[in-house]
Every structure is written in structure tokens, then in C-alpha cells.
C-alpha positions, -999 to 999 in steps of 0.1 A, spaced: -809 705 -475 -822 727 -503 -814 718 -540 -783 749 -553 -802 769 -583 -788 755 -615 -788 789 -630 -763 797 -653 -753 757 -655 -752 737 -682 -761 700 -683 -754 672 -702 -781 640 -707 -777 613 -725 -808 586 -727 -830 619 -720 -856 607 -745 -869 583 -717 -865 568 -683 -843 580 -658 -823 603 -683 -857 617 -691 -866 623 -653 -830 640 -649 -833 659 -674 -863 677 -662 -853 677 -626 -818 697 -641 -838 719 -663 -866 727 -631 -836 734 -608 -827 764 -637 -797 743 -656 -799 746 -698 -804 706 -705 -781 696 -737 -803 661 -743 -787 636 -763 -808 605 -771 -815 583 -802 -850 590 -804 -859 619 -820 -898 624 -814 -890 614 -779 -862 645 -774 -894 664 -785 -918 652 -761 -889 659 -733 -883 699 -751 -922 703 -749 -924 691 -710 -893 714 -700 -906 745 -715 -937 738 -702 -924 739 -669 -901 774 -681 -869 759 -687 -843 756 -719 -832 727 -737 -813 717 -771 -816 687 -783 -790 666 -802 -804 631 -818 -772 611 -820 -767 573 -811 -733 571 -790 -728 536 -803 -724 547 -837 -685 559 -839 -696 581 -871 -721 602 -851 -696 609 -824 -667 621 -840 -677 660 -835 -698 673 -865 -700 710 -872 -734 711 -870 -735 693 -833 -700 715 -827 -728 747 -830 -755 735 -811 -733 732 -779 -718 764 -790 -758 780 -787 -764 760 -753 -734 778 -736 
């Protein structure tokens, strides 16, 4: 069965600074989807943006640490960056 285009789509990652959020998150952004990747580590977000970009795809990345109640109550400035992505 051939993979639907992701074109158009947006996708969410979380962990995509490594491991298997990191290999979904390129999968999702070779299949055409924008990849919103949400990880703890910044430099490691980077290394992902670099690699999809690479390949011709789109990302935004959000550093936030979904343990930490603080950094998930919605903050303007992460409130904009999905705002861009869509």
C-alpha cells in the first residue's frame, strides 16, 4: 500500500529530539506533513530542523519539557508558533 502525501497536514512530535520521535518526525516531514517538534533538548530539535530541511521539508520547533506544569499552560509565545505552523 502506498504511504497518502502528508501535504497540507500538520504534525505533532513530542520526544523528536531523539529516538523514535526523532525517526517519526522525519518520516512525517518526508511524507510532505509540517512537523511541530516538541522535545526538551534544544540543540537536539536543531540537529532534527537541519536533517528535515535537508531532505526539503518544514518544521517548527518548540523546546518545552511536558513534565514541567509551568511550560505547558499555553504561553503566548508557544500560542504563535503553532499559529505560524498552521
Amino acid at each position: 500500500m502506498d504511504n497518502p502525501s502528508l501535504a497540507s497536514r500538520i504534525a505533532l512530535v513530542t520526544g523528536a529530539s531523539r529516538g523514535i520521535g526523532y525517526a517519526t518526525a522525519r518520516a512525517l516531514a518526508k511524507a510532505g506533513a509540517h512537523v511541530v517538534a516538541v522535545a526538551r533538548t534544544q540543540g537536539g530539535l536543531e540537529e532534527l530542523d537541519d536533517e528535515i530541511r535537508k531532505d526539503g521539508g518544514s518544521a517548527t520547533l518548540v523546546p518545552l519539557n511536558l513534565t514541567d506544569q509551568t511550560q505547558v499552560e499555553p504561553q503566548p509565545r508557544q500560542l504563535s508558533l503553532l499559529a505560524e505552523a498552521s
